[in-house]
BATIDREN-168360 format. One record per residue (C-alpha): chain; residue in three letters; x, y, z. Coordinates in pm, whole numbers, plus 50000, padded with zeros to 5 digits. Layout:
REM residues N
<atom><kette>A</kette><rest>ALA</rest><px>X</px><py>Y</py><pz>Z</pz></atom>
...
***
This chain:
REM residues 178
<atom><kette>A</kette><rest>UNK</rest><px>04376</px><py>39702</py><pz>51738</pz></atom>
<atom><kette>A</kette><rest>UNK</rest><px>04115</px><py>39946</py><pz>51934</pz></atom>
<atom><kette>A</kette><rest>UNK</rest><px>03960</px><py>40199</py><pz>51770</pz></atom>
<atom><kette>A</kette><rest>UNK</rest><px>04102</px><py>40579</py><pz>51901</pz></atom>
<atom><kette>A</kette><rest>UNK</rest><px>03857</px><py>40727</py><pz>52036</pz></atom>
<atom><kette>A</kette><rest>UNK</rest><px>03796</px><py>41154</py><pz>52051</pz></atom>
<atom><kette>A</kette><rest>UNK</rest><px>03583</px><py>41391</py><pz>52259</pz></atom>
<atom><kette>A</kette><rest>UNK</rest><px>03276</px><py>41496</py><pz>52104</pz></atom>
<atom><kette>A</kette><rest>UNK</rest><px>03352</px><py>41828</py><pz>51934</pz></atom>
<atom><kette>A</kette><rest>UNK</rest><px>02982</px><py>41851</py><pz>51970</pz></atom>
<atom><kette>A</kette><rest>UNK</rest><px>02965</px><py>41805</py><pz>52356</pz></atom>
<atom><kette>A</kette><rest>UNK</rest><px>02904</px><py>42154</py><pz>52537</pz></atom>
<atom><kette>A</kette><rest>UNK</rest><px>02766</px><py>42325</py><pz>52218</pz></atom>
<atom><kette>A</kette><rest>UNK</rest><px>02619</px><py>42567</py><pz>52427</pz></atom>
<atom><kette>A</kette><rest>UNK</rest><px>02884</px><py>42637</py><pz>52642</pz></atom>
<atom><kette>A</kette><rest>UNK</rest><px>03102</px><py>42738</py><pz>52364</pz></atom>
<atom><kette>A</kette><rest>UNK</rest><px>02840</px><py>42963</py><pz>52186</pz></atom>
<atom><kette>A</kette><rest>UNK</rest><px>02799</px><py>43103</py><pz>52560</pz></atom>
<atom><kette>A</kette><rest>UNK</rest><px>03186</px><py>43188</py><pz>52594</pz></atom>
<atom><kette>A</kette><rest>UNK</rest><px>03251</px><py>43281</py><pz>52220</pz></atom>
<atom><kette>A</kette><rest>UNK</rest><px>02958</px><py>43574</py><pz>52236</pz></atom>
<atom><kette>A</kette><rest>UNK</rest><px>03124</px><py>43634</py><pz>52612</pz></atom>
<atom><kette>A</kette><rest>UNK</rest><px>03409</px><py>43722</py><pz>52411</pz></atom>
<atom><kette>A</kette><rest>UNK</rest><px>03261</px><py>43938</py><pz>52129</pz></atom>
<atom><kette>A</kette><rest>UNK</rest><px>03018</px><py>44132</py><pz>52421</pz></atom>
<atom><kette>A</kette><rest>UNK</rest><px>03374</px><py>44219</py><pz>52586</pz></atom>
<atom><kette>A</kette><rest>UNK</rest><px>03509</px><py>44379</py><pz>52310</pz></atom>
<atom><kette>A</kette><rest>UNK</rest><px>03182</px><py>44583</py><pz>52266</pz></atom>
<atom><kette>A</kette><rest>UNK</rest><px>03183</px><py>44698</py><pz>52559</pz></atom>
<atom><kette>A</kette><rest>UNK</rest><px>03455</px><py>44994</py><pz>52549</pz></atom>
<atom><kette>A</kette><rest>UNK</rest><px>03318</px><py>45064</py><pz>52185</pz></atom>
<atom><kette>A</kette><rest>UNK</rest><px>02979</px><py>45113</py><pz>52371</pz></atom>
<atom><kette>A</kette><rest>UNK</rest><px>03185</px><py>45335</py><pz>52690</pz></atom>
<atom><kette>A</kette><rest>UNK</rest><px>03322</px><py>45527</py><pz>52441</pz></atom>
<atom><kette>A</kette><rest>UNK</rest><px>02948</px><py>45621</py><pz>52376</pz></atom>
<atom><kette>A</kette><rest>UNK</rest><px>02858</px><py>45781</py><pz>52714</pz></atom>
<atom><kette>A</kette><rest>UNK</rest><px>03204</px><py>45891</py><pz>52843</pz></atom>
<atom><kette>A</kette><rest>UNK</rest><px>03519</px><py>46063</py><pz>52745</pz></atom>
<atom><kette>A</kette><rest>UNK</rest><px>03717</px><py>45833</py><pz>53001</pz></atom>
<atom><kette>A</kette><rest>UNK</rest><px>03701</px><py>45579</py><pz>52743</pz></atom>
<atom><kette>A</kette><rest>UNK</rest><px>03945</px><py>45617</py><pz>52450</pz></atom>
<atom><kette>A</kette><rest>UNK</rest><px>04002</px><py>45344</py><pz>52227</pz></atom>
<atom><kette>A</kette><rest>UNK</rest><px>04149</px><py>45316</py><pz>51852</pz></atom>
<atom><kette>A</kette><rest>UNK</rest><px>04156</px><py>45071</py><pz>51629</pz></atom>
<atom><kette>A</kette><rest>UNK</rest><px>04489</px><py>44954</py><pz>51737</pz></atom>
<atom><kette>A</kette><rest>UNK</rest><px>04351</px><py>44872</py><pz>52129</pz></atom>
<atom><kette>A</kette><rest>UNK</rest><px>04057</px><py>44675</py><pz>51989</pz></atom>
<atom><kette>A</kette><rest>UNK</rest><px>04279</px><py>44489</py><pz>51772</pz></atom>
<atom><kette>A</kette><rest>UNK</rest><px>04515</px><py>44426</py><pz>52038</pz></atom>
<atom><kette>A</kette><rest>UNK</rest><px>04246</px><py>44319</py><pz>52287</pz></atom>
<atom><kette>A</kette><rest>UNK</rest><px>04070</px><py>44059</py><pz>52018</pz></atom>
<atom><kette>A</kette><rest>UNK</rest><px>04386</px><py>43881</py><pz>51986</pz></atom>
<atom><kette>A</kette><rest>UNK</rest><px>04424</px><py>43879</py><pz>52312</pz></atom>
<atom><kette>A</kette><rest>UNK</rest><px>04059</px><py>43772</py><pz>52354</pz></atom>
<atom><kette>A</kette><rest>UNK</rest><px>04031</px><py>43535</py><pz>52114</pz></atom>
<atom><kette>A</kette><rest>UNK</rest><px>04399</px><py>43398</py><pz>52182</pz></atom>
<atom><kette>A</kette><rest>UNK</rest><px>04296</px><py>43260</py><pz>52530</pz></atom>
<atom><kette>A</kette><rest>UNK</rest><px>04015</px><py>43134</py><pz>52353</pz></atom>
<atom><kette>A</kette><rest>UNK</rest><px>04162</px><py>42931</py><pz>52090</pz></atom>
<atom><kette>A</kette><rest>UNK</rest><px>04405</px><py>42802</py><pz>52315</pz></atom>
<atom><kette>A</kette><rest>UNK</rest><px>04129</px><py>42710</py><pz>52558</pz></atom>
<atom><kette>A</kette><rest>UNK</rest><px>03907</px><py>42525</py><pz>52331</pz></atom>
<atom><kette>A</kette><rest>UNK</rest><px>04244</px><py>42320</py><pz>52171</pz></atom>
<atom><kette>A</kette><rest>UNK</rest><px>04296</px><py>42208</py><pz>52537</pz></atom>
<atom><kette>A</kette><rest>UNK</rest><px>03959</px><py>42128</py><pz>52585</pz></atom>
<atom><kette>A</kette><rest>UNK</rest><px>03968</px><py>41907</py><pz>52292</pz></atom>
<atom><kette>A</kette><rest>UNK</rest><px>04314</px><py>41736</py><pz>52400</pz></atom>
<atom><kette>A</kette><rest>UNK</rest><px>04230</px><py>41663</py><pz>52746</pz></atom>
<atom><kette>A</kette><rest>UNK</rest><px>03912</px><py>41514</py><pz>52886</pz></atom>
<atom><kette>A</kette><rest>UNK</rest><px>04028</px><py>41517</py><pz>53264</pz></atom>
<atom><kette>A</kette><rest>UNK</rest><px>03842</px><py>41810</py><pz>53449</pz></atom>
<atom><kette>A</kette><rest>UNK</rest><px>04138</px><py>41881</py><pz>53665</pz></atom>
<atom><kette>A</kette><rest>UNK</rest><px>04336</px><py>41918</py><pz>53328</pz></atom>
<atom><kette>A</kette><rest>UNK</rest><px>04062</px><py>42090</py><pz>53165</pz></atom>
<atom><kette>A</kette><rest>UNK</rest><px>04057</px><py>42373</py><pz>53503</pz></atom>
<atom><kette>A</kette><rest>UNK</rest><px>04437</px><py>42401</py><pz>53521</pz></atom>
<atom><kette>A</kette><rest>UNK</rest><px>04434</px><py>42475</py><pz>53204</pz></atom>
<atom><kette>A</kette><rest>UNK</rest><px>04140</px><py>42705</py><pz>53246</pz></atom>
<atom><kette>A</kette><rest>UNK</rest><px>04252</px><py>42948</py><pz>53547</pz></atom>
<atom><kette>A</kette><rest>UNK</rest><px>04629</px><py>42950</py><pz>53364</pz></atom>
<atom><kette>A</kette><rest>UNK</rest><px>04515</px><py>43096</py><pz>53056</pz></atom>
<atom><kette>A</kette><rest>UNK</rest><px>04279</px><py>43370</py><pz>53281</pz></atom>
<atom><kette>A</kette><rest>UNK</rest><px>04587</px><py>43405</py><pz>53552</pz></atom>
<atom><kette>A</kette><rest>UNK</rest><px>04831</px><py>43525</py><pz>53203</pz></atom>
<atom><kette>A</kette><rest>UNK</rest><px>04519</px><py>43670</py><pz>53011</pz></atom>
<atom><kette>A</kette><rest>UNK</rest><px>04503</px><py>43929</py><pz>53382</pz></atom>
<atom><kette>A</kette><rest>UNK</rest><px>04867</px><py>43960</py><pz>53375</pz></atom>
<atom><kette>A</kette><rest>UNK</rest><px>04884</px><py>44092</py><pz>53003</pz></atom>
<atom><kette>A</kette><rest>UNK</rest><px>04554</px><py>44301</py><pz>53051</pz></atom>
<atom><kette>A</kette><rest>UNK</rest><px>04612</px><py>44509</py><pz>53330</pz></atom>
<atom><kette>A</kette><rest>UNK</rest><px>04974</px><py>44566</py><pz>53229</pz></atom>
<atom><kette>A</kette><rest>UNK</rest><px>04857</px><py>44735</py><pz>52915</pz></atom>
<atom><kette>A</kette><rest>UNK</rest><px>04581</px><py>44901</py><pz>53077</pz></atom>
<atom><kette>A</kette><rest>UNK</rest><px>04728</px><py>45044</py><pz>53386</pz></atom>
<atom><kette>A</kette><rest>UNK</rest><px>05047</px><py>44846</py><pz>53449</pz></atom>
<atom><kette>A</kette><rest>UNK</rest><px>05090</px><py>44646</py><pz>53808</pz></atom>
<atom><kette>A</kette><rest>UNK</rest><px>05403</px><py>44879</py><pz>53893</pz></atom>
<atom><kette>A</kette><rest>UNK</rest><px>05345</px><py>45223</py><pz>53869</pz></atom>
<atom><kette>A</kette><rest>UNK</rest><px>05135</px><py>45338</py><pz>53502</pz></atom>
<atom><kette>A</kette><rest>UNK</rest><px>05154</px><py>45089</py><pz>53186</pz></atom>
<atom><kette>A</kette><rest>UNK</rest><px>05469</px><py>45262</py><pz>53054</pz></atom>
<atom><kette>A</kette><rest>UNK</rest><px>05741</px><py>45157</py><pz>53343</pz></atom>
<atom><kette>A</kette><rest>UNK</rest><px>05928</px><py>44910</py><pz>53215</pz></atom>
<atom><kette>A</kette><rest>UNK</rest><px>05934</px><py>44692</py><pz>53538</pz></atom>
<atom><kette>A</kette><rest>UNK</rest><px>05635</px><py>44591</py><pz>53386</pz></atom>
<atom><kette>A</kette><rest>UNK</rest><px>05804</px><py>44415</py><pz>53133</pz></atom>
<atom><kette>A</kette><rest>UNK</rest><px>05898</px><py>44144</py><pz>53383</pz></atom>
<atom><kette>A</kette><rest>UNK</rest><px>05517</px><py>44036</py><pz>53338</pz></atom>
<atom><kette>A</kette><rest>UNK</rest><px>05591</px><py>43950</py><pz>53029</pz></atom>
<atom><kette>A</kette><rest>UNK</rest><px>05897</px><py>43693</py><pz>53150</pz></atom>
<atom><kette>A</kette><rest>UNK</rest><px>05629</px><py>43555</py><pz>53409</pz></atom>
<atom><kette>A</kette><rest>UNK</rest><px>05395</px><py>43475</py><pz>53133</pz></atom>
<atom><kette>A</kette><rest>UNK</rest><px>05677</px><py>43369</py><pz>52862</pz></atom>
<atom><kette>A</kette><rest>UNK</rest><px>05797</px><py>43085</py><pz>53184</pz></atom>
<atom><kette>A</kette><rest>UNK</rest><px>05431</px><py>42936</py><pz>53174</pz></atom>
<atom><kette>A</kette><rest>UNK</rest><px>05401</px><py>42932</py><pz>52780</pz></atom>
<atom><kette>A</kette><rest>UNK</rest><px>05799</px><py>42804</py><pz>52738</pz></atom>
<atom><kette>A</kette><rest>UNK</rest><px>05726</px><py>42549</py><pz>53005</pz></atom>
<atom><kette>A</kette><rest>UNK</rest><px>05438</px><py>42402</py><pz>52840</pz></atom>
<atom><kette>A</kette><rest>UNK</rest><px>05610</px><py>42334</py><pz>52564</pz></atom>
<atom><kette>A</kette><rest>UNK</rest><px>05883</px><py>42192</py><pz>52702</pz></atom>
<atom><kette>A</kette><rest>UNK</rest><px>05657</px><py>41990</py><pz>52882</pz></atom>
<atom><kette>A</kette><rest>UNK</rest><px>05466</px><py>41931</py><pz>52632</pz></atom>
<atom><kette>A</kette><rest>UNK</rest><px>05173</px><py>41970</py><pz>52796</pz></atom>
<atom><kette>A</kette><rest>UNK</rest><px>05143</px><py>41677</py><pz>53006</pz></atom>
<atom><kette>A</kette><rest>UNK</rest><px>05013</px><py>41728</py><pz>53390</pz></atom>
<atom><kette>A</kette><rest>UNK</rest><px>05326</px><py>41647</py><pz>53554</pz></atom>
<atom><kette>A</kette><rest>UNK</rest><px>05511</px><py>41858</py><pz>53369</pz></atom>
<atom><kette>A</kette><rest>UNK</rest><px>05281</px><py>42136</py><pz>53333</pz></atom>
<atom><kette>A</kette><rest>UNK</rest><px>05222</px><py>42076</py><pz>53745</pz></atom>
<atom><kette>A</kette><rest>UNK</rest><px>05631</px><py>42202</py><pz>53788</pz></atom>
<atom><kette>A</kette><rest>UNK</rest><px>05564</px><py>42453</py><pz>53502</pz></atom>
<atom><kette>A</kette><rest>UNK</rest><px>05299</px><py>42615</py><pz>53665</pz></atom>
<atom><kette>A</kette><rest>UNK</rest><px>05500</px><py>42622</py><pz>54014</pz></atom>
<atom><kette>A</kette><rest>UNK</rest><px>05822</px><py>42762</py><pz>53857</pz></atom>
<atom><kette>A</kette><rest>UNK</rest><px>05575</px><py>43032</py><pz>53676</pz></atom>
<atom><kette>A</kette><rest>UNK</rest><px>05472</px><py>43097</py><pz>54060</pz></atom>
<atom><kette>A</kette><rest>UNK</rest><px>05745</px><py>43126</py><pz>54191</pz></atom>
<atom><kette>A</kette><rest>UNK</rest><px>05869</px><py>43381</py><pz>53902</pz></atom>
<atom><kette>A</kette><rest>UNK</rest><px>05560</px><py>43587</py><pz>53978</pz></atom>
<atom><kette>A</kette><rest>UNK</rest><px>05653</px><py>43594</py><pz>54297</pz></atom>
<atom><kette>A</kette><rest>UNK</rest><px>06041</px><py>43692</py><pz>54228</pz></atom>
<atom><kette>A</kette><rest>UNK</rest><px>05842</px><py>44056</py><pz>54080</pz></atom>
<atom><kette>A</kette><rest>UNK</rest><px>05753</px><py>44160</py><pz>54420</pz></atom>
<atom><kette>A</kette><rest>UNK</rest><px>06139</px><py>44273</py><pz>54463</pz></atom>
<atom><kette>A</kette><rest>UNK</rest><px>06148</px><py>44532</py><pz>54176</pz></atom>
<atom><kette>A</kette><rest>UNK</rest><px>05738</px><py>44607</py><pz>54352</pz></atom>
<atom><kette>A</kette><rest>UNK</rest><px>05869</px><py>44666</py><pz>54669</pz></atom>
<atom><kette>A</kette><rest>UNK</rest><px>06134</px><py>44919</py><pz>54517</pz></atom>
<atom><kette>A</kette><rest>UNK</rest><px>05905</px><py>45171</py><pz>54314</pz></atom>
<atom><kette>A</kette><rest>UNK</rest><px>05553</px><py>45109</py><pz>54418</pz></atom>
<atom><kette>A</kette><rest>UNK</rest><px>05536</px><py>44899</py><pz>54730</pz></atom>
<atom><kette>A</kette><rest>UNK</rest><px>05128</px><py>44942</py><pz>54718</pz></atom>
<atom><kette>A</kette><rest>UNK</rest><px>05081</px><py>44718</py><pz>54443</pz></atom>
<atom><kette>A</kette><rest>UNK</rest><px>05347</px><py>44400</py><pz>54651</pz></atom>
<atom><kette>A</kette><rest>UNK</rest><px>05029</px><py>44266</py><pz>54754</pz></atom>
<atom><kette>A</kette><rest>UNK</rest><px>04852</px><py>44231</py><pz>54434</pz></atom>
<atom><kette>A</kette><rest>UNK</rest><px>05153</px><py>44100</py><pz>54225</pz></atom>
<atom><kette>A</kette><rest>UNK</rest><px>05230</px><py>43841</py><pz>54490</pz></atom>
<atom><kette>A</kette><rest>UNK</rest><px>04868</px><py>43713</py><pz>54531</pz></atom>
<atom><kette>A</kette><rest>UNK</rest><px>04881</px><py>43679</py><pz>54122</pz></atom>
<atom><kette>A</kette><rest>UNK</rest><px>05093</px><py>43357</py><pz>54251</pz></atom>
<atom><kette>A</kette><rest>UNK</rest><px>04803</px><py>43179</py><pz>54377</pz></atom>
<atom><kette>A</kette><rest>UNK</rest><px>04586</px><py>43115</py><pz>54072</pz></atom>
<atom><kette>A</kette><rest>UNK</rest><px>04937</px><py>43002</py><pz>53925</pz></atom>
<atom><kette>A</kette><rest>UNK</rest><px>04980</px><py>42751</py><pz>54269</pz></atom>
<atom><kette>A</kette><rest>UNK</rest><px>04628</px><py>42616</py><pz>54248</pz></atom>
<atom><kette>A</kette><rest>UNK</rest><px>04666</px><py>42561</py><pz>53846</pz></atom>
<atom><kette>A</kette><rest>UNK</rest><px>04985</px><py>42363</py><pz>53924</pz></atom>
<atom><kette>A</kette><rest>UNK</rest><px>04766</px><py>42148</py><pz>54190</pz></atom>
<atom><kette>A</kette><rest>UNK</rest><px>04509</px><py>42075</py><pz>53969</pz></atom>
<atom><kette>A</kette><rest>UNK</rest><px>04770</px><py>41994</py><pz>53696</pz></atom>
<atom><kette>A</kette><rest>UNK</rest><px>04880</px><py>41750</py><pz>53984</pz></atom>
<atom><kette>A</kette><rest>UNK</rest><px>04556</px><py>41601</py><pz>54034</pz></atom>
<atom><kette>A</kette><rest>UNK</rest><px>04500</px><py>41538</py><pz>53666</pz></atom>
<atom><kette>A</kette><rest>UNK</rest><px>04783</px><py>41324</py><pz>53643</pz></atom>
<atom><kette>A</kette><rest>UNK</rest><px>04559</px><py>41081</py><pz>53792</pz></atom>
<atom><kette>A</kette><rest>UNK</rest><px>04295</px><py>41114</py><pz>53590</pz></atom>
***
């Protein structure tokens, strides 16, 4: 029987230590704006809410990472995780349709829940997660509608948040051949 083998937890050390203080030096930074500007109001409730967010995406990065040693898997998985970690920041920062309080932006939340659903039900293989990330796509680009209705400046920016979902499910694609 052959031996299993498992990536090297060890392999891209530095990389990791890179990203992980990438992470902590983003959550200092609004507790250093809120130094040198009023503009910047944060409690303890945002920075909680933007660590889990933060550290979330990573976790779920590095487990990928660790379960997958295709490249195209590794950067599906990659540009997913920062196309849904966008979607979730900037609707509780500013909101994509009109201020962070419409709740149209809610539907953000359905675009993200399709991609996280579907990997399960995929359970995370490429082909599956390929059609996951199209359906998640094409859900992103359903929002535009309820866009077009209230604030028809921001169409443009919710429907181009379809790409980075497109090219994950193409490089989902191409690891299935890896």
């Amino acid at each position: 029987m052959a031996a299993q083998t498992y990536p090297d937890p060890r392999t891209g050390k530095g990389l990791r230590i890179a990203a992980w203080s990438a992470a902590a030096g983003l959550l200092l930074l609004p507790a250093i704006a809120m130094q040198f500007t009023r503009e910047v109001v944060w409690g303890p409730v945002d920075f909680l809410v933007a660590a889990v967010l933060i550290g979330g995406t990573g976790l779920v990065f590095e487990l990928a990472i660790r379960a997958r040693t295709s490249g195209a898997y590794r950067a599906g998985v990659a540009l997913a995780l920062f196309t849904a970690f966008l979607t979730i920041w900037i609707n509780l920062a500013v909101g994509m349709i009109g201020d962070e309080g419409n709740p149209l932006n809610l539907l953000f939340g359905g675009v993200v829940a399709v991609a996280v659903l579907g990997g399960f039900l995929a359970r995370f293989q490429p082909v599956g997660m390929a059609w996951t990330m199209a359906a998640t796509a094409l859900v992103q680009a359903a929002t535009v509608i309820p866009a077009l209705t209230t604030e028809p400046r921001t169409a443009g920016l919710i429907a181009g948040f379809a790409l980075p979902w497109l090219l994950s499910a193409a490089l989902f694609r191409a690891a299935r051949r890896d």
